[in-house]
VMD Tcl script that draws the C-alpha trace (Angstrom):
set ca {
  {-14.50 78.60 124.34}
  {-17.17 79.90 122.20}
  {-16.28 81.26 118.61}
  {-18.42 82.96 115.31}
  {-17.50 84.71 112.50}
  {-19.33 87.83 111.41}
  {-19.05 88.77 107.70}
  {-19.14 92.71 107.00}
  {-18.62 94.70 103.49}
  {-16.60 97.37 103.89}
  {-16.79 99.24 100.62}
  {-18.87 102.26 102.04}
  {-16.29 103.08 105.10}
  {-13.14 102.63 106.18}
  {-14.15 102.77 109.78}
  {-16.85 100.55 110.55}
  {-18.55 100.20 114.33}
  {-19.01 96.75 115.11}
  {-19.62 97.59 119.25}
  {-23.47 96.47 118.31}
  {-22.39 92.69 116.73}
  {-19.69 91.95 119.47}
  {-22.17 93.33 122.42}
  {-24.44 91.06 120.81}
  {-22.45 87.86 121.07}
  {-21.22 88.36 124.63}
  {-24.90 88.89 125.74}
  {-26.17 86.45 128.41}
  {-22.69 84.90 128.83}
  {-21.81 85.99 132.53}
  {-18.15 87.12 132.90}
  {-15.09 86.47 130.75}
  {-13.35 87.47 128.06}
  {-14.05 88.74 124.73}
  {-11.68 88.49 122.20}
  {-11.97 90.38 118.36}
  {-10.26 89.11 115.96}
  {-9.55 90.55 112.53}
  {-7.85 87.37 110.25}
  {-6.74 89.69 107.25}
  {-3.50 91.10 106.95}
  {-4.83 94.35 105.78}
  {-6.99 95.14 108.70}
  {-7.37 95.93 112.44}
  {-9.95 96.47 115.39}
  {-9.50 99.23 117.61}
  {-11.47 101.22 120.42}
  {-12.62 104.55 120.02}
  {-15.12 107.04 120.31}
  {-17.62 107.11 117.21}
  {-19.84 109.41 115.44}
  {-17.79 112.75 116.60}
  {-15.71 112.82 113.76}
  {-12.75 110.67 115.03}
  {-13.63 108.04 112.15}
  {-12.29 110.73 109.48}
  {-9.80 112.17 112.15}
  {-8.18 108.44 112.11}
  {-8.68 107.93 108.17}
  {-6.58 111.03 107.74}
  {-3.76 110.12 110.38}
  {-3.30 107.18 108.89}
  {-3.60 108.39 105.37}
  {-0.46 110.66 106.76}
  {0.95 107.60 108.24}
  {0.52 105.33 105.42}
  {0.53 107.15 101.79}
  {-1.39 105.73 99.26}
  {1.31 106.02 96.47}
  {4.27 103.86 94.95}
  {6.92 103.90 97.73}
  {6.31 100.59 98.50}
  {8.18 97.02 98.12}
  {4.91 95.17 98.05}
  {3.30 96.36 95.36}
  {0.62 94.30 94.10}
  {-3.26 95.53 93.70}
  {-4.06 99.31 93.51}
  {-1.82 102.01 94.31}
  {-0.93 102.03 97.60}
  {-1.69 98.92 98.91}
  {1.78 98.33 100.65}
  {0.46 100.75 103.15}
  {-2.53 98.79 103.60}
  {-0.14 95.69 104.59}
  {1.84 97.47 107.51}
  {-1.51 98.80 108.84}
  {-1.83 96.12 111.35}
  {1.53 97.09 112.84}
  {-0.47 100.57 113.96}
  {-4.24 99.12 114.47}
  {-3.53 96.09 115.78}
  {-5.54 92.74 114.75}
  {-6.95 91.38 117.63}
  {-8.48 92.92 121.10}
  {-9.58 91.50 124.47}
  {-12.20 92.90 125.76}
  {-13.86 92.28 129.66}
  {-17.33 91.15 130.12}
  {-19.19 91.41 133.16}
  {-22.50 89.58 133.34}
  {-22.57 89.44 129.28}
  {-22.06 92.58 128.86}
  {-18.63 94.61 127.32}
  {-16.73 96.51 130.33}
  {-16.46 99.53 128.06}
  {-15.94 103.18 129.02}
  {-18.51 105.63 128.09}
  {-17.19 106.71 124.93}
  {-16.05 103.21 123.93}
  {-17.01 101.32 120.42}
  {-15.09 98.83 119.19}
  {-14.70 99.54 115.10}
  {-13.34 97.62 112.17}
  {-10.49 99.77 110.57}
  {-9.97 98.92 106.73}
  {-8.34 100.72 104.33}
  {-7.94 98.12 101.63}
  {-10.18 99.01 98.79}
  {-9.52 95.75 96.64}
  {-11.30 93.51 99.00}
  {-14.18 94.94 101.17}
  {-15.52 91.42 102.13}
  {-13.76 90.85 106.01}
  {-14.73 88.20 108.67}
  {-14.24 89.35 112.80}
  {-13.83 86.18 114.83}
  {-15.58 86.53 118.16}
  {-14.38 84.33 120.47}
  {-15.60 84.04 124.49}
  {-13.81 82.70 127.28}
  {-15.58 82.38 130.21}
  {-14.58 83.00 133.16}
  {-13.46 79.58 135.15}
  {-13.40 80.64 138.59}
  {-17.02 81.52 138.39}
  {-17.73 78.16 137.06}
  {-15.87 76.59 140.10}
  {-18.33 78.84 142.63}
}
mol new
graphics top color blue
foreach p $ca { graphics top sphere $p radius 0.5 }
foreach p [lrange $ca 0 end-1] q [lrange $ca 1 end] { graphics top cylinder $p $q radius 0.2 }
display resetview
């Protein structure tokens, strides 16, 4: 298996496309698996379509979702930030992603984003990690 870490700053968005840096890393590897992970319990990776508005559309579900306010048991950093713990139970950590001659099996619309809500740290990792596949090896 082969594995990097890509460091992004997310202080300008709370959405952030990351299609380009994982398309990048399964480039030239043949077929396998891709898999994103997120190692932050305040964060997730999810696909969607980009640059049609969804980004905000999904900001303000889970603003609904999630409230940025007191209600919550955890309570340290800003306001709010026990809704930015129980965001991985909706946008899930990790994804697994196909690749087919090194490159991602995505559908048109497609883009694999970073979703972070947690204003008090903006400095995340992704784990890439690619698994190729065996039976191709065997051939």
């Amino acid at each position: 298996m082969d594995s990097t870490v890509i460091a992004l700053d997310t202080s300008r968005r709370q959405v952030l496309d990351i299609t380009d840096d994982v398309e990048g890393f399964c480039l030239g590897r043949g077929d396998g698996l891709c898999s994103v992970f997120v190692p932050h319990a305040t964060a997730g990776v999810a696909l969607m379509e980009t640059g049609s508005g969804s980004e905000s559309d999904l900001v303000d579900a889970l603003d609904r979702l999630l409230p940025r306010d007191d209600r919550y048991r955890h309570r340290h950093g800003g306001l709010g930030h026990g809704a930015d713990h129980l965001l991985p139970v909706f946008v899930s950590p990790s994804l697994v992603l196909p690749v087919l001659a090194g490159r991602m099996a995505l559908g048109t619309w497609q883009r694999v984003v970073l979703v972070d809500t947690n204003a008090d740290n903006p400095e995340r990792q992704v784990r890439l990690s690619f698994v190729a596949d065996s039976s191709a090896q065997l051939a």
